[in-house]
C-alpha positions in Angstrom: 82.7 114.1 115.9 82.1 112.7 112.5 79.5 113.9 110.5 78.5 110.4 109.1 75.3 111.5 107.4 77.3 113.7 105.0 79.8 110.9 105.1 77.0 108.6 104.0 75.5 110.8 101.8 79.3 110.8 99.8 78.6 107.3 99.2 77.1 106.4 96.4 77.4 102.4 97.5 75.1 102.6 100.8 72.2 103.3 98.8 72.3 99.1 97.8 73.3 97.3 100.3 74.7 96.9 103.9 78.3 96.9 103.4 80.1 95.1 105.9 83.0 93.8 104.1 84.9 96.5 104.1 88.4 94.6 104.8 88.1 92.8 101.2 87.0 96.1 99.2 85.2 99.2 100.8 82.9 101.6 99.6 84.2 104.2 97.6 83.6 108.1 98.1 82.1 109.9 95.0 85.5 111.8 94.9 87.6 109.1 94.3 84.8 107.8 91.9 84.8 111.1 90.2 88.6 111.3 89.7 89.1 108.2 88.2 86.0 108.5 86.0 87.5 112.2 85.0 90.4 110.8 84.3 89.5 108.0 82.0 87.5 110.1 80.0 90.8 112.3 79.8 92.5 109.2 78.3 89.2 108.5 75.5 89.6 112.7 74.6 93.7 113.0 74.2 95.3 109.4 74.8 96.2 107.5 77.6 100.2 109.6 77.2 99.0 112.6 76.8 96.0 112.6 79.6 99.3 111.2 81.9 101.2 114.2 81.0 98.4 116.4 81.9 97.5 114.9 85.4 101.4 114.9 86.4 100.7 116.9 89.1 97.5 114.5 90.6 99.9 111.5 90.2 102.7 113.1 91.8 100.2 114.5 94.9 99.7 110.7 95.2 103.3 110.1 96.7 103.1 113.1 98.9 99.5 111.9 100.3 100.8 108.2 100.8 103.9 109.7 102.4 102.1 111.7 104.9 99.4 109.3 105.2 102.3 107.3 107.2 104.5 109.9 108.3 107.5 108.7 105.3 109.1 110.5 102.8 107.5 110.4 99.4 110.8 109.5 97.9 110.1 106.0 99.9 106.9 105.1 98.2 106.4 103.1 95.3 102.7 102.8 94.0 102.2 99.3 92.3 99.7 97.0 91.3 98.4 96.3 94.8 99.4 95.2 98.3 100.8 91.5 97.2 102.9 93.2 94.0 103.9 95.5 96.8 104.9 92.9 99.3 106.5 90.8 97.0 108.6 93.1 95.4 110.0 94.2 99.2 110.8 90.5 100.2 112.2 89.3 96.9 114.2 92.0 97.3 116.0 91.1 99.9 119.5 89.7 99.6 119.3 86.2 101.7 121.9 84.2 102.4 123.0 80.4 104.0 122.1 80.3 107.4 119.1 83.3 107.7 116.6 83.6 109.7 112.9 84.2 109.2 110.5 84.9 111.8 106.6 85.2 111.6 103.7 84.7 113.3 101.3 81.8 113.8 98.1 83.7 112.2 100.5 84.8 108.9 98.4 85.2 105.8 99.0 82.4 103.0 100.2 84.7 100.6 102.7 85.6 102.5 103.9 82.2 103.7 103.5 80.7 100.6 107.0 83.2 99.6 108.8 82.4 102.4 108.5 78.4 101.9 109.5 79.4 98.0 112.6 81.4 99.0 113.6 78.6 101.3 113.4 76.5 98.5 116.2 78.8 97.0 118.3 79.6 99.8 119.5 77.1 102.9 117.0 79.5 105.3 115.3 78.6 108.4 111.7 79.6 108.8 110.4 79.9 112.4 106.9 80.6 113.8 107.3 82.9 117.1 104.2 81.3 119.6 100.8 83.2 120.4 100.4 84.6 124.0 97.4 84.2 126.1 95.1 86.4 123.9 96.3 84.9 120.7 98.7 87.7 119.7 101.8 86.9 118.9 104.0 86.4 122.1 106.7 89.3 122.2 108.5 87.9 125.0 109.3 85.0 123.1 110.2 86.5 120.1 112.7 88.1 122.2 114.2 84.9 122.8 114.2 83.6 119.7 116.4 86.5 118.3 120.2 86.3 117.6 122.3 88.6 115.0 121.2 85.9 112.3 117.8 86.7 112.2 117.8 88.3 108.4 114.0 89.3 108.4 110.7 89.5 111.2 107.8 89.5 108.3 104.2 90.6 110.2 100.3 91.1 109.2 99.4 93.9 111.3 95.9 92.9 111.0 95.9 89.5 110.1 93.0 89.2 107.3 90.9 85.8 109.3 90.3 87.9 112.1 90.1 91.3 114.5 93.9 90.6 116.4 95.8 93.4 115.9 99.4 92.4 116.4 101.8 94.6 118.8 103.6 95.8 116.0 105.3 98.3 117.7 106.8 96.3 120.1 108.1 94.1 117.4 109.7 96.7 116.1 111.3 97.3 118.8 112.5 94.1 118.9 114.0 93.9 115.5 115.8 97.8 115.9 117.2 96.1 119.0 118.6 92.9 117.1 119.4 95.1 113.7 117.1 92.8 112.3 114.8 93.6 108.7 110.8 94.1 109.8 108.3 93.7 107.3 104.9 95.0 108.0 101.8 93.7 105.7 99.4 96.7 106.4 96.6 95.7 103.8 93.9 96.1 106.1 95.2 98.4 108.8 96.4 101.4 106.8 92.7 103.7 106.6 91.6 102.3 109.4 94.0 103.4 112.1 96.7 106.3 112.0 100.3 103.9 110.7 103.9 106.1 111.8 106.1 103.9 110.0 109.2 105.9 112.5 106.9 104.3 116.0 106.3 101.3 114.5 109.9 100.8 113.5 109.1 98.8 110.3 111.8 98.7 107.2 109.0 97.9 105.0 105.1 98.2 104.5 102.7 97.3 101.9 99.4 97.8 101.6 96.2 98.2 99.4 94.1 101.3 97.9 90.8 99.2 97.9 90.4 98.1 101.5 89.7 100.7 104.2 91.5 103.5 102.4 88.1 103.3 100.5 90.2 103.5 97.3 90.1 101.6 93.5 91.0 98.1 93.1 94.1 97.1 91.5 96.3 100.0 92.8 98.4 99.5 96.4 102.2 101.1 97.8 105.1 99.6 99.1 107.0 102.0 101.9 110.9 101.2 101.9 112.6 103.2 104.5 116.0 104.9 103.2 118.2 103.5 105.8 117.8 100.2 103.4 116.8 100.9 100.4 120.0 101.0 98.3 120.3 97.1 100.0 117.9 96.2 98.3 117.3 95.2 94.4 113.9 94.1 93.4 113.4 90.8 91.4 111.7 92.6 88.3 113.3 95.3 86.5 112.4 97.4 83.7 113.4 101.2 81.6 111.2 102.6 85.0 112.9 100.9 87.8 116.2 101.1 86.2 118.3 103.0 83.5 120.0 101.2 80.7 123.4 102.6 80.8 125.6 100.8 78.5 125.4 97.2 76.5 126.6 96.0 79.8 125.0 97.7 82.4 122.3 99.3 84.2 121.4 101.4 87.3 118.6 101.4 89.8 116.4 104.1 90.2 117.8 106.0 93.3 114.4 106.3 95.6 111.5 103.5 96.1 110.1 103.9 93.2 112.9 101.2 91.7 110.1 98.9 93.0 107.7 100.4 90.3 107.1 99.3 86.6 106.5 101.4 83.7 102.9 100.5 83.0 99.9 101.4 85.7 96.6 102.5 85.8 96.5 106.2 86.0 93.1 106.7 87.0 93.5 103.9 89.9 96.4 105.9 90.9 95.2 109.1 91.0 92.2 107.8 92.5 94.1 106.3 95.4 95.9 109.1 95.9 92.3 111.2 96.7 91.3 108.7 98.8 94.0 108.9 100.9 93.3 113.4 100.6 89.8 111.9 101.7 91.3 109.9 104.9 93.6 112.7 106.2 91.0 115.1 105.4 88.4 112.8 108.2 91.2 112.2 111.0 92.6 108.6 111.3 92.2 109.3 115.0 88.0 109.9 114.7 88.2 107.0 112.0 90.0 104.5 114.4 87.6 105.3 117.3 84.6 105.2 115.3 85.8 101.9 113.9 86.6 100.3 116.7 83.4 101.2 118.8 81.4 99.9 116.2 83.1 96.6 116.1 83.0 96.4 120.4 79.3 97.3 119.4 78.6 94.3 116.7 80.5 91.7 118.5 78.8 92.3 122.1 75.7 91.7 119.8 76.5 89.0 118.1 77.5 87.5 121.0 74.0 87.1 122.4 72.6 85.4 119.4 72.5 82.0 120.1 74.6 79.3 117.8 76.5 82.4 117.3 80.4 82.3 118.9 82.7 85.5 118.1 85.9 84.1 117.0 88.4 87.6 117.2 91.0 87.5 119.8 93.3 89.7 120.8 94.0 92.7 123.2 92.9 95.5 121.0 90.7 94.6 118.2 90.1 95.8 114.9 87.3 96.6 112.5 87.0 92.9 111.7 84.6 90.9 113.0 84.4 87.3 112.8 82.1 84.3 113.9 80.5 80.9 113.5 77.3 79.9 113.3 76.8 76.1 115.3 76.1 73.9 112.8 76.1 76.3 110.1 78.5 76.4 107.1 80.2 79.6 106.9 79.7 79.9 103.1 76.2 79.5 103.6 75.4 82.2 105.9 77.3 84.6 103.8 75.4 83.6 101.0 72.0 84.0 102.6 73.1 87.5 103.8 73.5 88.1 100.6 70.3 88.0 99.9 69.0 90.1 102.2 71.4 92.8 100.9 74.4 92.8 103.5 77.7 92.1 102.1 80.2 89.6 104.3 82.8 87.4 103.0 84.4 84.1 104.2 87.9 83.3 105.1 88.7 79.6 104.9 91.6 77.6 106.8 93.9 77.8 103.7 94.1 81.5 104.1 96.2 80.9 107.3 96.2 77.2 108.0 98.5 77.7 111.3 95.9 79.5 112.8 92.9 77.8 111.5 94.1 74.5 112.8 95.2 75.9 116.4 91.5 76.9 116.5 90.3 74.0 115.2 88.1 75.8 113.1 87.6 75.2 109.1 86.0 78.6 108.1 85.0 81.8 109.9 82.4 84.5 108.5 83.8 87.6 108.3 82.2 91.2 108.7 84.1 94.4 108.7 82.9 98.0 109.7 83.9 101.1 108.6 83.1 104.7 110.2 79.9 104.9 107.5 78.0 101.9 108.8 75.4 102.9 111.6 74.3 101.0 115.0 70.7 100.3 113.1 73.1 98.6 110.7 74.4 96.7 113.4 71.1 96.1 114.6 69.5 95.1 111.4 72.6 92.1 110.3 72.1 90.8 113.8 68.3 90.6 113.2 68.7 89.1 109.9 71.4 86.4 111.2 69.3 85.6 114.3 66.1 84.7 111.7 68.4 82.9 109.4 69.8 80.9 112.2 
């Protein structure tokens, strides 16, 4: 069992507000406060260089925690900027040719979707949308169909960011072993929330962010690239980190993932990451994921029996992420009004996955996410305030 009042009690945030927005940027422990404040006072003593030097040892713990955190080798991570530098740097990687095939899914984020109609700009690509079942997740059986030996790249939110669905992402990879197809995995808000094996799920790649449910800083997020194609890929941005100047003429990549890095980064950030995830392991992503995931059941039975209120998230399992509209409500106005009262939401709008959106024939959901340090009174408490705002 989780001891969430000591939990709690690490977390300095709770004292302010309600937090249920924990899948845009969670609540951070006072460890990972502390390590980045330590650090950055490092820096203003000795020099940003010289406070580096000096915390070698935190950075490199980083890598071995990430690695771990998803059963990799550390030699696979790269620790950017965040989850988009990391995606990016994985799929404008990848050496497409005439006649490729991309697959996604209809509830793919924008960001995402946004590079693939870029790429097939560049390259004489074909860029297909594999159907939702029944319960809105994407439809395995017919991405099975859809396969031949010139699909190039399956490219999947695991958690799609407009919504609870969690994807079958193992069975996808399946899929794409099966087909010797590339499998990209966006896990911005899954990793920290749920134990991630890159071997089960079969993924090639995975990105994902410090800030969300790893409770780490923003700006900081990792990039896995498995080794059996790593030296296949070249990134789009090089510099003296990624690669080594050998002659006027020539240069070589850096041998492991970390080719995908660049020479500048925020230190504290990534040492800070790096305890959060020491912070995660230390919990159990199994108590996390149950605890999680029986406080969302919890919320959306609840918020089910307010009326105007209808709970949008579909899927067969379901995540941490709650969402819902309000009958006759604007979505931007009852997150706004919560806000208020002191309980943090967010909104996600149909441009963040228009697909969806308009299969759903919905123009904005509210969104609320738990994490194992809110409480049923929380619960209770949001669902009082929405039912009085309402």
């Amino acid at each position: 069992m989780l001891d969430i009042e000591k939990l709690r009690s690490e977390t300095p945030g709770l004292a302010n507000v309600i937090h249920f927005n924990n899948a845009g940027a969670a609540l951070m422990p006072q460890a990972v406060i502390d390590a980045q404040i330590q650090h950055l006072q490092l820096e203003a003593e000795i020099g940003g260089y010289e406070a580096a030097k000096k915390a070698r040892n935190q950075i490199q713990r980083s890598y071995y925690a990430i690695a771990q955190l998803i059963n990799a080798n550390h030699e696979e991570i790269a620790i950017v900027e965040n989850a988009t530098r990391a995606w990016t740097m994985a799929f404008y990687g990848i050496p497409f040719k005439d006649g490729d095939r991309i697959l996604t899914s209809v509830a793919e984020y924008a960001s995402n979707y946004i590079a693939f109609l870029q790429v097939k700009k560049r390259v004489n690509i074909s860029l297909e949308v594999v159907p939702d079942d029944e319960q809105g997740q994407l439809d395995v059986a017919a991405l099975r169909n859809m396969m031949d030996e010139r699909v190039r790249l399956i490219a999947i939110s695991h958690i799609p960011s407009q919504g609870g669905l969690i994807q079958p992402v193992a069975e996808i990879g399946a899929i794409a072993r099966e087909y010797g197809a590339w499998y990209l995995l966006d896990a911005c808000q899954s990793v920290g929330q749920m134990p991630i094996d890159v071997e089960a799920l079969g993924c090639h790649m995975l990105s994902a962010t410090g800030r969300k449910y790893l409770r780490g800083p923003r700006g900081i997020g990792f990039l896995y690239v498995s080794n059996e194609i790593l030296q296949e890929l070249e990134p789009p941005v090089l510099d003296l980190h990624s690669a080594d100047w050998m002659s006027p003429d020539a240069y070589q990549l850096k041998p492991d993932a970390r080719r995908f890095e660049n020479w500048e980064m925020n230190i504290a950030a990534k040492i800070g990451m790096g305890v959060a995830v020491d912070y995660a392991l230390m919990i159990g992503l199994d108590l996390i994921e149950a605890r999680v995931q029986s406080l969302a059941a919890q919320f959306r039975d609840m918020l089910s029996e307010i009326e105007g209120v209808t709970v949008r998230d579909r899927g067969l399992k379901k995540s941490g992420i709650a969402t819902f509209t309000v009958e006759g409500q604007e979505a931007t106005i009852i997150h706004e009004k919560l806000a208020e009262k002191g309980i943090n939401t967010s909104v996600s709008p149909r441009n963040y996955a228009i697909m969806d959106f308009d299969a759903r024939g919905l123009d904005a959901l509210i969104r609320a996410s738990v994490h194992y340090y809110n409480t049923e009174d929380e619960l209770e408490n949001f669902c009082a305030v929405l039912n009085d705002l309402i």
